[in-house]
C-alpha positions in Angstrom: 92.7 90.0 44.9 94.3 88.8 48.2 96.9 90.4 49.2 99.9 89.1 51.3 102.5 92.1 53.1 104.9 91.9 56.1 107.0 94.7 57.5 110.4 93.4 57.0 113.2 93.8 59.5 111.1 94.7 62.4 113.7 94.9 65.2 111.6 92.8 67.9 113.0 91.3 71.7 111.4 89.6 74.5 110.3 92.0 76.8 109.3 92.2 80.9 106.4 94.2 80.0 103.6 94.2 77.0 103.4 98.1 77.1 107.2 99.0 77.2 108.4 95.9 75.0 106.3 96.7 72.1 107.2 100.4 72.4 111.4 100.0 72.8 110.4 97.6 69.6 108.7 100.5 67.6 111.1 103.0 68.8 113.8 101.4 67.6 111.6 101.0 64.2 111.8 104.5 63.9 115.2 104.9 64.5 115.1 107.2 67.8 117.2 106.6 71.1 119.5 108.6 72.7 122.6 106.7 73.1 121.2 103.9 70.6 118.2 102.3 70.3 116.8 102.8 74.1 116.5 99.7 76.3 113.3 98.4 78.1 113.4 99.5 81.0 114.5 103.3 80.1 111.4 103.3 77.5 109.2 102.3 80.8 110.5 104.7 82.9 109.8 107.5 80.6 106.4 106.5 80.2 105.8 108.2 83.8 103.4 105.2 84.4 104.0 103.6 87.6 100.8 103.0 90.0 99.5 101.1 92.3 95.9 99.5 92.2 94.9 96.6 95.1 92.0 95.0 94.6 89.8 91.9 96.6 86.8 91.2 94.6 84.7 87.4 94.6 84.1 88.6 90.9 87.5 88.1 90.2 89.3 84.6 89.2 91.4 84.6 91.4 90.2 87.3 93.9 92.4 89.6 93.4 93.7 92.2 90.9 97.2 93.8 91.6 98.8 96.4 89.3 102.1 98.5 89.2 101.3 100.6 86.2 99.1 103.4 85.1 96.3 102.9 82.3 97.7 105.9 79.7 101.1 104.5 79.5 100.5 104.1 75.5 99.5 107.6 75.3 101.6 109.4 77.6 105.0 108.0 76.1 104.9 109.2 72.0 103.5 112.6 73.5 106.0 113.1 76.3 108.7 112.2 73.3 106.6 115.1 71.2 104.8 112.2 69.3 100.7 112.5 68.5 98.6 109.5 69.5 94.9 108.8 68.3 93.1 106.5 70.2 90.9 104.5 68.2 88.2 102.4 69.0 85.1 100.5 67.4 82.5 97.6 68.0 82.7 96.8 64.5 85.4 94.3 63.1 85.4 95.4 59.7 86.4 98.8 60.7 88.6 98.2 63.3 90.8 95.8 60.7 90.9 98.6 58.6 92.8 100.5 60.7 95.4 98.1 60.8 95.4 96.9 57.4 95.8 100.3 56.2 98.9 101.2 58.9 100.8 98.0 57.7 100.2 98.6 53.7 101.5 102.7 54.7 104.5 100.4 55.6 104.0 101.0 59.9 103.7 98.7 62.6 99.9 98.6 64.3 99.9 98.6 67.9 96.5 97.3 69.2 95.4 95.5 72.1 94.0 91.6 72.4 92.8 89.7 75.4 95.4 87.3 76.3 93.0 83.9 76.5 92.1 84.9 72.9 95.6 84.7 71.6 96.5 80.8 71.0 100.3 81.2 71.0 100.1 82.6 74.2 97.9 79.1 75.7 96.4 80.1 79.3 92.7 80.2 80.0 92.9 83.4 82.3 91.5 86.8 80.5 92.8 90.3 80.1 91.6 92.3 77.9 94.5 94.8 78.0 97.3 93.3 76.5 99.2 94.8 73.7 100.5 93.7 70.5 101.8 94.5 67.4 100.8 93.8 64.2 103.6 93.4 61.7 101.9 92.0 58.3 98.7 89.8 57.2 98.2 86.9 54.5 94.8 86.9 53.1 95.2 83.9 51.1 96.4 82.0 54.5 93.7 83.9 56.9 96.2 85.1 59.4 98.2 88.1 60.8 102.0 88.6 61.6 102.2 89.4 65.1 104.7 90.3 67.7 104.4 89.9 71.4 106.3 90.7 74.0 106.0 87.0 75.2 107.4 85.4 72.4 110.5 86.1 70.2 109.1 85.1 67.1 106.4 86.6 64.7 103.5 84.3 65.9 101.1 83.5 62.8 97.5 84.3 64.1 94.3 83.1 62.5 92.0 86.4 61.8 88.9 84.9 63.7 91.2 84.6 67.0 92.8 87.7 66.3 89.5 89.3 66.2 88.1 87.7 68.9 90.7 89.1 71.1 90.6 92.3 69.8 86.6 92.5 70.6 86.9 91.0 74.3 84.9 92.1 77.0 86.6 90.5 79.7 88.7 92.6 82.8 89.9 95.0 82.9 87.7 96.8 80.3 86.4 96.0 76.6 88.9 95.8 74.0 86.8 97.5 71.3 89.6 96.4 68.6 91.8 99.6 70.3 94.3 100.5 68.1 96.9 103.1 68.0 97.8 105.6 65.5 101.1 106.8 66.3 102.7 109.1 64.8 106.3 109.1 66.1 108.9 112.5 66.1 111.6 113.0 63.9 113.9 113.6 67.0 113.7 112.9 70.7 113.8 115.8 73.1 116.7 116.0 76.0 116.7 112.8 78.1 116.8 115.3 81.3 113.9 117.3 80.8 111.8 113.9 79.6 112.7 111.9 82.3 111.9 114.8 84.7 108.5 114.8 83.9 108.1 110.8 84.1 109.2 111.1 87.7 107.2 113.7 88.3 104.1 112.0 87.1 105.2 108.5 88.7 105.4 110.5 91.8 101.8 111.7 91.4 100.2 108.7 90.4 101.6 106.8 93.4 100.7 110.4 96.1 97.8 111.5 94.4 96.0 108.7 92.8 93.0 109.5 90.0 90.5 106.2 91.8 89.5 105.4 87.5 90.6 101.9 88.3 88.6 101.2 91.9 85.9 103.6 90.3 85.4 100.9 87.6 85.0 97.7 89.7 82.2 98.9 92.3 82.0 95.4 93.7 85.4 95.2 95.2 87.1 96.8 97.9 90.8 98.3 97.1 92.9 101.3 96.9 95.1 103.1 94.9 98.5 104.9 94.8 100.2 104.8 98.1 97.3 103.6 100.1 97.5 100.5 98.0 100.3 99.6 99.5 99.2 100.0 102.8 96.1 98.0 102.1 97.8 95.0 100.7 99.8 94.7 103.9 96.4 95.0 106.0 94.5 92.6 104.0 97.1 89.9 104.3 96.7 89.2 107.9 92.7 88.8 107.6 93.7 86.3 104.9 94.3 83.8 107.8 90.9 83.0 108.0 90.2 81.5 105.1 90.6 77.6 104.3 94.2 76.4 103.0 92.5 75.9 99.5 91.3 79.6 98.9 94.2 80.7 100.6 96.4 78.7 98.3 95.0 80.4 95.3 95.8 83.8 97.3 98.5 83.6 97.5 99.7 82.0 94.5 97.9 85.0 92.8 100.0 87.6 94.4 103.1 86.3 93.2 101.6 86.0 89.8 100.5 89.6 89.5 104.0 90.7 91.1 106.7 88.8 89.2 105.0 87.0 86.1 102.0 89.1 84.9 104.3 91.4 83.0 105.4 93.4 85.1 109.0 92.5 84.3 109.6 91.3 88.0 109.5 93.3 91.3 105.4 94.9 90.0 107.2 96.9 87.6 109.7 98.4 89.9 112.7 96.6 88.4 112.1 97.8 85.0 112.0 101.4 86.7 115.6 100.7 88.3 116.7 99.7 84.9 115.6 102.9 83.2 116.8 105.2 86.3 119.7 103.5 85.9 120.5 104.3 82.1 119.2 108.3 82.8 122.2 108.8 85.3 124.6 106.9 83.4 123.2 109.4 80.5 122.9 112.9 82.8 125.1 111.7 85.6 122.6 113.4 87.9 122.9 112.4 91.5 119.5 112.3 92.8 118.9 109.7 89.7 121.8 107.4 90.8 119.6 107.5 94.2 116.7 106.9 92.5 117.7 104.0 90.6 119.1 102.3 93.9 115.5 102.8 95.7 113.6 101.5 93.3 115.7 98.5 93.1 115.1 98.1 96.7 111.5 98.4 96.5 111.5 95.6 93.2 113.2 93.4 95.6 110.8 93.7 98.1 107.7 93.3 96.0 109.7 90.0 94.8 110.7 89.3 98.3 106.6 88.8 98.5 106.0 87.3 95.9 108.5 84.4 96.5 107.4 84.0 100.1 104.0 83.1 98.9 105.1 80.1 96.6 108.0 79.1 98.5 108.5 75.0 98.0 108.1 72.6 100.5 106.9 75.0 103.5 103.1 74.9 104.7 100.1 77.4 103.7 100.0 79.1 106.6 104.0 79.2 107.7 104.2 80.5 103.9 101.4 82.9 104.9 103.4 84.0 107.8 106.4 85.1 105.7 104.2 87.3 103.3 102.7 88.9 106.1 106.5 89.9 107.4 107.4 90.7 104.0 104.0 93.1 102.4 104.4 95.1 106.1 107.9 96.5 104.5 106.0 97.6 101.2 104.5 100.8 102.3 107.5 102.4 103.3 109.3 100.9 100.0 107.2 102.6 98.6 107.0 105.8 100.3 110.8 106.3 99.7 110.5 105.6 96.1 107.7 108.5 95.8 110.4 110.7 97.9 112.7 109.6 95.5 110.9 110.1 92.6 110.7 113.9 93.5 113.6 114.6 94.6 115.6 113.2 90.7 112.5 114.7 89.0 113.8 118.5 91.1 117.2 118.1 90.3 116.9 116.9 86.4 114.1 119.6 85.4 117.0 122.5 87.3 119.8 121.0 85.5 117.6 121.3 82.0 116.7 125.2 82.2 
């Protein structure tokens, strides 16, 4: 018999960010916050997922790839919360619908990923595999599923041929092999200091001591990671002058893409991570967090700094060209003192939780 079901209530807002919208969304499913249901930016920040990853690749459309955030975000969250996360993946449709069919008729939310060209509420042409969504309810009779997207504040209607084309991408950056995730959430959150000790912490080291997975996985390009990243962004820029004003054009309105509306949730992910420093203080009233927060709103505004000095109306390619130059030479010490910062909130939170 067909069969028709929709979860009911499902607390859903527009969000900066894929990753950390569709997780304050199930969060706040579950019931679990500490002060309330917790807001975007402070379910980011304990995620522990900033990065850095600079790419220049021809392979690329356009060519470049820039990225503030870790890969395990989705993972690392439930299980820094004291959740359990199964990562499941399959090149078979049948089986990878399953998965979510069966989540949504338990009466749970799916959270899956879908390439964004695949996705025709979203309407753009460029691909990313990576992009994740949540599946709320499906109408056999009609062929579609109930989907929310960070993108979009309402449930978006999604034919099951689309949604399984975008759940089977093979685009950049990696196969979506219908990835879904099987979360199974805690019944109460651990203290906000010790959490958000350890989410510095691992900010810290993904932005000083970079794993290479992402470089590693595009051996035609040329790029770095963590806090070298930032250094070779600001290098690159200047050999950009040689190029015609038409490739140059598509440069540089790439960078500001990447930084303020590939969501990132403005300033490459940094503003979110001022928001949720932000909220930690105001909920600890640690010191070295009220620090925290004000650096890495200082570093947001200079990734956005960038990114607006690359689009900026009415002003030439190359004086525009100029002005990024000026303003990506300020990232690596932005950066720097966030990683210092990082550390030092992450020190004094884990000695205030023993």
């Amino acid at each position: 018999m067909p069969h028709k079901t929709l979860i009911e209530g499902y607390p859903h807002q527009i969000g900066g960010h894929c990753g950390s919208g569709a997780m304050r969304d199930l969060l706040h499913w579950h019931g679990l916050g500490w002060d309330g249901p917790p807001s975007e930016g402070l379910t980011f920040t304990l995620g522990g997922a900033l990065g850095l990853s600079y790419l220049r690749s021809n392979a690329l459309v356009p060519p470049l790839y820039l990225v503030g955030r870790g890969a395990d975000f989705e993972v690392d969250l439930p299980r820094r919360l004291g959740g359990q996360v199964q990562v499941l993946t399959t090149d078979d449709p049948e089986e990878g619908w399953s998965w979510v069919r069966d989540e949504i008729d338990s009466g749970r939310p799916s959270l899956v990923w879908g390439d964004i060209a695949e996705l025709p509420y979203l309407r753009v042409q460029m691909q990313m595999s990576r992009h994740d969504i949540v599946v709320i309810g499906y109408d056999e009779d009609a062929g579609v599923a109930f989907v929310v997207d960070n993108d979009r504040a309402e449930v978006q209607e999604v034919p099951f041929d689309s949604l399984a084309r975008a759940r089977s991408s093979t685009s950049f950056p990696q196969p979506t092999r219908h990835c879904t995730y099987r979360i199974t959430w805690p019944s109460a959150l651990p203290s906000i200091g010790g959490t958000a000790a350890a989410a510095f912490r691992q900010s810290a080291d993904n932005l000083r001591q970079p794993s290479g997975a992402r470089i590693a996985n595009l051996t035609a390009a040329s790029g770095a990671e963590g806090l070298a990243a930032a250094e070779a962004l600001a290098a690159d820029v200047h050999t950009w002058a040689d190029l015609p004003d038409d490739e140059l054009e598509i440069l540089l309105f790439g960078l500001g893409a990447f930084i303020e509306k590939a969501g990132t949730g403005g300033g490459l992910f940094r503003r979110l991570l001022a928001e949720g420093c932000a909220e930690i203080a105001r909920l600890t009233g640690d010191l070295a967090t009220v620090d925290l927060a004000r650096v890495a709103d200082r570093c947001a505004q200079a990734w956005t700094e960038t990114a607006r000095a690359g689009i900026r109306r009415g002003a030439d390619v190359r004086a525009r060209l100029d002005a990024v130059a000026l303003a990506a030479g300020r990232l690596p010490k932005g950066e720097t003192d966030l990683v210092d910062a990082l550390e030092r909130a992450s020190s004094s939170l884990a000695t205030a939780d023993r």
